[in-house]
SEMARKOL-907991 format. One record per residue: x, y, z of N, C-alpha, C in turn; residue number from 1; residue in three letters. Coordinates in steps of 0.001 Angstrom, whole numbers. Example, Ala and Ser with C-alpha at 12.3 -4.5 7.8 and 13.67 -1.06 7.14 Angstrom:
<atoms>
- n_xx  n_yy  n_zz  ca_xx  ca_yy  ca_zz  c_xx  c_yy  c_zz  nr  rest
- 13190  -5690  7800  12300  -4500  7800  13200  -3300  7800  1  ALA
- 12850  -2250  7080  13670  -1060  7140  12900  30  7870  2  SER
</atoms>
This chain:
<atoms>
- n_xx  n_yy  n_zz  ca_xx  ca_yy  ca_zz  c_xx  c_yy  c_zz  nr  rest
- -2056  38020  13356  -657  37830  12995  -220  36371  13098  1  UNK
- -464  35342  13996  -550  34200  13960  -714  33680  12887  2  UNK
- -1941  33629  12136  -2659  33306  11471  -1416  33285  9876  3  UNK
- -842  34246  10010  52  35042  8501  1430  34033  8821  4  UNK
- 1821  33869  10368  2845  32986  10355  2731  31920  10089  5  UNK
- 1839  31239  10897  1402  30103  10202  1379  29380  9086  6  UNK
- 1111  30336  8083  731  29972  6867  1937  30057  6247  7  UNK
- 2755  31466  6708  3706  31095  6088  5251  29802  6359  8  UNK
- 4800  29401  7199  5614  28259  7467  5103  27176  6785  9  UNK
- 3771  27247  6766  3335  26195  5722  3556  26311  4445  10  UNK
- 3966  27702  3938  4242  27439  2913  5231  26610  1602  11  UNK
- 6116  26243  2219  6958  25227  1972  6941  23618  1292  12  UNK
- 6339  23059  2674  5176  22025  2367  4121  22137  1426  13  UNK
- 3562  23018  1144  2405  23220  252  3234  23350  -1235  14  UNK
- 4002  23865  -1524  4376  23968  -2542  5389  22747  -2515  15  UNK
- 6370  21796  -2082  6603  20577  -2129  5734  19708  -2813  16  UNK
- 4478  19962  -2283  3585  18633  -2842  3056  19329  -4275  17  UNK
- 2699  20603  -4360  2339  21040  -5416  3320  20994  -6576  18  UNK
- 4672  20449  -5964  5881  20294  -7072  6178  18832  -7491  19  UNK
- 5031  18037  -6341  5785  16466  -6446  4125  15976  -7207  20  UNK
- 2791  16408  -7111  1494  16834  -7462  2013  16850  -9655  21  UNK
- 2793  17977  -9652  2640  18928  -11093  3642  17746  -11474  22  UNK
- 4671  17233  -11233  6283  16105  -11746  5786  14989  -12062  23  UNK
- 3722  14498  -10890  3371  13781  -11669  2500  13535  -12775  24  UNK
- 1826  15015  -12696  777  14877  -13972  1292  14884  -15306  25  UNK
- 2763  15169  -15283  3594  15268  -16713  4112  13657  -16884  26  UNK
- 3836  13109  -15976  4524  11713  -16274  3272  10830  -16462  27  UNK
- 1926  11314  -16096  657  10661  -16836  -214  9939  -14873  28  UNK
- 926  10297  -14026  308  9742  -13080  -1028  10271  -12355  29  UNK
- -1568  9360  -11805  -2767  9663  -11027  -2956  10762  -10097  30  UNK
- -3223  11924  -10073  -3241  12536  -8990  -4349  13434  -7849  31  UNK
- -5188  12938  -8217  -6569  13469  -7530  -6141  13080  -6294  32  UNK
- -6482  12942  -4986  -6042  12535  -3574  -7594  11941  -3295  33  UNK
- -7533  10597  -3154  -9260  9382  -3227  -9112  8817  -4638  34  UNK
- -8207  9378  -5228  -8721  8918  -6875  -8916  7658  -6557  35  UNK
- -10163  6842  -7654  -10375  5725  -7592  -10477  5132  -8843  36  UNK
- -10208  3625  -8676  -9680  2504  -9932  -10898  1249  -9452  37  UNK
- -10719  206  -9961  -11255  -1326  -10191  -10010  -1886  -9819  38  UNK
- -10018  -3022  -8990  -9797  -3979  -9227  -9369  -4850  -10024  39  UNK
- -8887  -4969  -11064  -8377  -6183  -12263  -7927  -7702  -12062  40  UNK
- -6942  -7744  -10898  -6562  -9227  -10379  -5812  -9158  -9135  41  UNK
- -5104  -10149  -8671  -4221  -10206  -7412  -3517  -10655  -8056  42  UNK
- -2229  -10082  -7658  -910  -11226  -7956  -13  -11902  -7352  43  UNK
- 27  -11248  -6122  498  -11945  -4825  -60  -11484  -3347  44  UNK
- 451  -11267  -2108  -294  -10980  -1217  -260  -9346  -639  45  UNK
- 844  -8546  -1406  891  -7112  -1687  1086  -6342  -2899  46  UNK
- 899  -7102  -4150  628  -6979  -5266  -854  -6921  -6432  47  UNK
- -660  -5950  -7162  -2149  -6217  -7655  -2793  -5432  -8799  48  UNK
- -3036  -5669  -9787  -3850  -4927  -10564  -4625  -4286  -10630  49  UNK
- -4696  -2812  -10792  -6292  -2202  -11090  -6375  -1313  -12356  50  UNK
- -7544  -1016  -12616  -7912  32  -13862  -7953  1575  -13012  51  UNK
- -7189  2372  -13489  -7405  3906  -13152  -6836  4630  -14417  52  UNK
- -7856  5989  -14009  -7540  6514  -14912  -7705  6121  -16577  53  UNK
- -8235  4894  -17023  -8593  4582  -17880  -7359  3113  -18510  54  UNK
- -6721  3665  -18104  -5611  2016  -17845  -5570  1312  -16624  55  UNK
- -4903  111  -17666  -4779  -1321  -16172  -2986  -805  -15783  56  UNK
- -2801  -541  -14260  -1548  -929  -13490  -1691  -1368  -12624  57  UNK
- -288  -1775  -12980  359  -2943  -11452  562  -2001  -10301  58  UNK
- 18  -1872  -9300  385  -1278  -7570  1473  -2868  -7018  59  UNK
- 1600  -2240  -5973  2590  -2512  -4960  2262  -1804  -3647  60  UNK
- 1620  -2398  -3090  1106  -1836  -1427  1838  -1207  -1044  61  UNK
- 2083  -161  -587  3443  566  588  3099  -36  1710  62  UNK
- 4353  -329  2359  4533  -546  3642  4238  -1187  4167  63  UNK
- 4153  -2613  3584  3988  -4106  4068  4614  -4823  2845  64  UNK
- 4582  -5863  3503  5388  -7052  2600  4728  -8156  2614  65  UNK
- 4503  -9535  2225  3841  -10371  2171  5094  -11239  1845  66  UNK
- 5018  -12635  2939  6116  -13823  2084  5439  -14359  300  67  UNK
- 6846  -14334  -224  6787  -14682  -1391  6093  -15807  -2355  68  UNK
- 5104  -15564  -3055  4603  -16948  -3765  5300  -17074  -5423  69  UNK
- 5771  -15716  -5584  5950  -15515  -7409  7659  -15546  -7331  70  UNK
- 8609  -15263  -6668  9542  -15053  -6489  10137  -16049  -7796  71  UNK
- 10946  -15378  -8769  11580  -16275  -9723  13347  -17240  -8617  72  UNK
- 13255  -18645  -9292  14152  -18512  -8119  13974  -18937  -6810  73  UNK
- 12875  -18751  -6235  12683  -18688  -4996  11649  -19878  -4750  74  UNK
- 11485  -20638  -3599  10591  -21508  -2639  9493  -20358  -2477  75  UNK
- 8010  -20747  -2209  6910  -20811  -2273  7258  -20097  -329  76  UNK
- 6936  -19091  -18  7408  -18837  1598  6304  -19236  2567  77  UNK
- 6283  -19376  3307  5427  -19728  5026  4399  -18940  4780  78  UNK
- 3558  -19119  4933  1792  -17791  4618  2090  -17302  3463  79  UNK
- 2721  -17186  2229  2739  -17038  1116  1275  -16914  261  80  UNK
- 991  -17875  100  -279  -18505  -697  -1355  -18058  55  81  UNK
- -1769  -18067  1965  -2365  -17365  2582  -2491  -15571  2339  82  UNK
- -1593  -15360  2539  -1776  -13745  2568  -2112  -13451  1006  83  UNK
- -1709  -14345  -539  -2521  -13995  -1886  -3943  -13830  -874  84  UNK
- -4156  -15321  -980  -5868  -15459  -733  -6477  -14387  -67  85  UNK
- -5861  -13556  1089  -6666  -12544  1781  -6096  -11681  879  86  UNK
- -5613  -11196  367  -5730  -10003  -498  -7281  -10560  -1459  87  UNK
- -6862  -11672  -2662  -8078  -11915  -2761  -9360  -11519  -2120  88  UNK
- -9702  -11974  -1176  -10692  -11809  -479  -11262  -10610  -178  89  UNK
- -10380  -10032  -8  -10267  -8673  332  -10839  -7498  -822  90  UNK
- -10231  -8041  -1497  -10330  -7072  -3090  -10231  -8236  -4504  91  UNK
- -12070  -8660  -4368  -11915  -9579  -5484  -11800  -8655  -6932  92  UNK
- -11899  -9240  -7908  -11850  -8349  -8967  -13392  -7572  -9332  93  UNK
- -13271  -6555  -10013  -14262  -5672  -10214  -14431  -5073  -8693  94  UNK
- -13430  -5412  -7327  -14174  -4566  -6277  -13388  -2601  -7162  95  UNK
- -14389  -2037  -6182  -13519  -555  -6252  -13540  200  -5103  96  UNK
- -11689  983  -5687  -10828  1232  -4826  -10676  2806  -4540  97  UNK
- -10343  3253  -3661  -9851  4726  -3649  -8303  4413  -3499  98  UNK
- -7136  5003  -3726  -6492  4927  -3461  -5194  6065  -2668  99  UNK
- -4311  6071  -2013  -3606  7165  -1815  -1976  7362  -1782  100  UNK
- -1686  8012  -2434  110  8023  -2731  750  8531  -1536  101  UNK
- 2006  8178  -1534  3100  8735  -1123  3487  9637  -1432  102  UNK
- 5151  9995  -1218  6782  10855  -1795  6540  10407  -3084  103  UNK
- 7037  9200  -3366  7650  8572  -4396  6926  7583  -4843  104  UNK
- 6096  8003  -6619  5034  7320  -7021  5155  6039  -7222  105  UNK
- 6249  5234  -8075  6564  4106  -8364  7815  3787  -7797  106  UNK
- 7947  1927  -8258  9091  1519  -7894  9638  986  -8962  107  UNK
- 11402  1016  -8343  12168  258  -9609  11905  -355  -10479  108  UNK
- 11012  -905  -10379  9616  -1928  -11357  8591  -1305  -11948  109  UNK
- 8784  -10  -11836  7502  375  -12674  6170  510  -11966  110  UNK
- 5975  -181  -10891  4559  -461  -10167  4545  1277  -9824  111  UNK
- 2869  1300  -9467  2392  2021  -8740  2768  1864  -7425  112  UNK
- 2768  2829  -6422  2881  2686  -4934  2052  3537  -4306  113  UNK
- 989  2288  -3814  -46  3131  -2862  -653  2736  -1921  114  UNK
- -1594  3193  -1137  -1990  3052  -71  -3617  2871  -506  115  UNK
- -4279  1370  174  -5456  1177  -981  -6768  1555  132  116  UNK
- -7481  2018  -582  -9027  1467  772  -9956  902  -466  117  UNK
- -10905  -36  281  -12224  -426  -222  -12864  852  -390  118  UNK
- -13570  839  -1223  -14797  2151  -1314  -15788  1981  -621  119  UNK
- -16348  713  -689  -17673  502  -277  -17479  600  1540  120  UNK
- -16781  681  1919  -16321  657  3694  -15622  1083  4107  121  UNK
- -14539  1762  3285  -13530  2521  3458  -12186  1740  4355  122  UNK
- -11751  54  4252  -11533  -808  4848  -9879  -581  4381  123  UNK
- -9020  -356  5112  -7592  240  4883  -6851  -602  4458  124  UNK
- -6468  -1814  3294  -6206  -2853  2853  -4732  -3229  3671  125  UNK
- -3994  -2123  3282  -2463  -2110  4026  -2382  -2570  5183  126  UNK
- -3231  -1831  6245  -3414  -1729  7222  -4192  -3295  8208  127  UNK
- -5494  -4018  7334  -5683  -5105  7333  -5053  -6110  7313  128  UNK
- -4204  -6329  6069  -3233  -7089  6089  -1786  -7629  7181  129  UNK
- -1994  -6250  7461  -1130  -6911  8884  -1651  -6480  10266  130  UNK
- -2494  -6009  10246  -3357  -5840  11774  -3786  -7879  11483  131  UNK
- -4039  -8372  10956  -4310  -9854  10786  -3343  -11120  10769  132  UNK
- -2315  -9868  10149  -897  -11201  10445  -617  -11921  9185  133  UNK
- -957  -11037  7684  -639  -11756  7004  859  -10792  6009  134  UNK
- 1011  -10052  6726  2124  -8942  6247  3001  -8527  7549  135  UNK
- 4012  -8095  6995  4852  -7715  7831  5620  -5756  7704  136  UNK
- 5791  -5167  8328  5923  -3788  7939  6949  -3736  7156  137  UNK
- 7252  -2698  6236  8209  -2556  5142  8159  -1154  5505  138  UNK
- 9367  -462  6449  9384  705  5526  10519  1442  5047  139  UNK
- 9894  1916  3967  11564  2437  2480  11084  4025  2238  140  UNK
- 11609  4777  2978  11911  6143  2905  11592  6517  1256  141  UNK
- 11362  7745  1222  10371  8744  2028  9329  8217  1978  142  UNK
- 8088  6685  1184  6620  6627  1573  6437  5963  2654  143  UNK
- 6433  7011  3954  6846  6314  5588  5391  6714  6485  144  UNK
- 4711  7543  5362  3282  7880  6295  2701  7359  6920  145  UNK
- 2996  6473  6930  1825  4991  8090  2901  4599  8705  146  UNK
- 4230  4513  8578  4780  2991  9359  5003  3229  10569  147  UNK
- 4549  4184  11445  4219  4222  12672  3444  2947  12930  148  UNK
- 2104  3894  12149  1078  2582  12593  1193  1383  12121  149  UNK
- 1833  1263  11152  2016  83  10367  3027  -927  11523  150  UNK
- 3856  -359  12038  4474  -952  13190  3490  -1729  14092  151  UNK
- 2906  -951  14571  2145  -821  16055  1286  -2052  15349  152  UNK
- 460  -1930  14492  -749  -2916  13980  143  -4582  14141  153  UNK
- 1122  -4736  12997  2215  -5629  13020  2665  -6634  14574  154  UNK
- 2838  -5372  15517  2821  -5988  16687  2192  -6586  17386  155  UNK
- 807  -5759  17515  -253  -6740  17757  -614  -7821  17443  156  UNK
- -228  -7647  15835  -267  -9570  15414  563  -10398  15722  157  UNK
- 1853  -10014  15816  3007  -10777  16374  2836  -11416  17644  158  UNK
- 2317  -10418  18983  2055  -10350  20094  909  -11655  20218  159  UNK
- 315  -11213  19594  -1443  -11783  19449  -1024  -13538  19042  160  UNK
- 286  -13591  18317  349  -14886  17469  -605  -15462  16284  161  UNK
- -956  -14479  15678  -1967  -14119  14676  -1297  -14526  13155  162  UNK
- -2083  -14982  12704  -1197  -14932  11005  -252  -15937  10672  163  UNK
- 965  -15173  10242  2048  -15969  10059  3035  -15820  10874  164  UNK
- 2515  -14623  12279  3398  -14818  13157  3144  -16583  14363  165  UNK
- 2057  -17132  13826  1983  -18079  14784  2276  -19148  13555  166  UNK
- 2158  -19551  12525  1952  -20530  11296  3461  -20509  11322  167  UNK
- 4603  -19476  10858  5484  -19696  10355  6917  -19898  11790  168  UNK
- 7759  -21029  11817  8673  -20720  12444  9552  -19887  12053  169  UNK
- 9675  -19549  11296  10956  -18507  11230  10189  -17579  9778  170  UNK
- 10112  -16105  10267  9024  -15061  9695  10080  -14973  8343  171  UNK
- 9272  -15148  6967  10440  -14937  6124  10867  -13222  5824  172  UNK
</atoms>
């Protein structure tokens, strides 16, 4: 009898995602859970191109931020140009990616929003980026699945004086 409650409390959740799952295959989005893409380019230090699914899109990391290098308008920010390069580094082009969604697939911009790993190591890109200090946590309801940890990692670099928490006087 456990077993029947259980499930049925889960049932809710299961059909949520199977409703947010089906809202995106009609809109052409990616939805396998690992699906994996290429690499195409970097464009800034949480920005980035890949091929999935047989097209090139623009992602947008969830739940980090990187100071600004592209900003129209805007000064060139403190670790800016650093945190491109480690994305670079990180994910040159042609590497490949698994990737994993949120709530809410894109942003106001059109980008993808996801959560990236290396394939070849399974190396948590998001998660790198500011366990190192070159990002700072972002988080924007409902894609909040990490920013626990995304916190906690962040701190350590802060703590640590790592990144651009030690490079920049004032964190942009």
């Amino acid at each position: 009898m456990p077993i029947v409650s259980t499930s049925l409390r889960a049932m809710p959740a299961i059909a949520s995602a199977l409703l947010v799952l089906s809202s995106c295959a009609r809109s052409g989005e990616p939805l396998s859970p690992g699906a994996s893409g290429r690499v195409v380019d970097i464009v800034d230090g949480d920005t980035l191109d890949i091929r999935i699914d047989g097209r090139v899109e623009r992602v947008r990391l969830i739940g980090i931020d990187t100071p600004e290098t592209k900003k129209t308008g805007s000064p060139v920010e403190c670790f800016g140009p650093e945190a491109t390069g480690r994305l670079s580094q990180l994910l040159p082009p042609g590497t490949e990616i698994t990737v994993e969604r949120d709530i809410e697939p894109r942003d106001d911009y059109g980008r993808l929003l996801l959560y990236v790993f290396r394939f070849d190591d399974g190396l948590f890109v998001n998660g790198d980026l500011l366990r190192q200090g070159f990002a700072r946590p972002l988080d924007i309801a409902p894609n909040s699945t990490y920013a626990r940890e995304f916190r906690r990692l962040a701190g350590l670099a802060e703590s640590g004086k790592i990144g651009l928490w030690k490079a920049c006087s004032v964190i942009p």
